[in-house]
Each structure stands twice: as structure tokens, then as C-alpha cells.
C-alpha positions, 0 to 999 in steps of 0.5 A, a space after each residue: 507284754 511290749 504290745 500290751 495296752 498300758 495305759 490311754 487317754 481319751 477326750 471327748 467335748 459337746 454341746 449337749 452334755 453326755 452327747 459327745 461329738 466325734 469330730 472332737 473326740 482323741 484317743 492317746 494310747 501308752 503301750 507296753 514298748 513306751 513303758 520300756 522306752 521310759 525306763 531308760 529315759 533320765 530323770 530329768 527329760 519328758 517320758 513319753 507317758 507325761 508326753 501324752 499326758 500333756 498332749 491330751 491337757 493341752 488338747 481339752 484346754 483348747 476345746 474349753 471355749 464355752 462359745 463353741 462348746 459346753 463341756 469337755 471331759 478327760 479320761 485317763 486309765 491305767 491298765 
């Protein structure tokens, strides 16, 4: 299980909607290990899960430039 996929986030931003671009698509991934990493983390401090989290909001935030690009979509799953 410790390897297993737990969960992901995927962002992905254009010009053209429904036609991502590459050089704008990040993939962050919560394995099984980080799932057992965050159960010993205290209540109080950043579990890696919300770490990635953040990191993928922070990185579509940056993207949201409508001089630069139409849209940006984030996907988040839990498996």
C-alpha cells in the first residue's frame, strides 16, 4: 500500500479552451508513503497532502493572467 497512488493534482491552462498547452500542465501526486508520513505530522503543521494542495492553487493563481492565457482548470482526485 505505501506506494499506492492516494491521490493527484493536475493543472493544466490555454489559450484555446479544451486545448491544453504542455509547457503549462503540472502534475502533483500524494502517494500512499505521504499518507503515512501525515499521520504523524501534529495537528497544528502543514501535511504534505495540504502542502501539495497549496502548491497546485498557488501554481493556477500564477497562470490566471488573461494577457497571457484564457483559462486554467484544476483537477484534484482522490483515489
Amino acid at each position: 500500500m505505501p506506494l499506492a497512488l492516494k491521490a493527484q493534482c493536475t493543472v493544466t491552462a490555454g489559450v484555446i479552451p479544451g486545448e491544453m498547452m504542455s509547457d503549462h500542465t503540472r502534475v502533483w501526486s500524494y502517494t500512499g508513503l505521504d499518507y503515512v508520513a501525515d499521520q504523524a505530522i501534529p495537528a497544528d503543521q502543514p501535511t504534505r497532502f495540504s502542502k501539495m494542495l497549496d502548491e497546485a492553487h498557488a501554481y493556477a493563481k500564477g497562470l490566471s493572467n488573461p494577457a497571457y492565457l484564457n483559462w486554467v482548470k484544476t483537477i484534484w482526485m482522490w483515489m
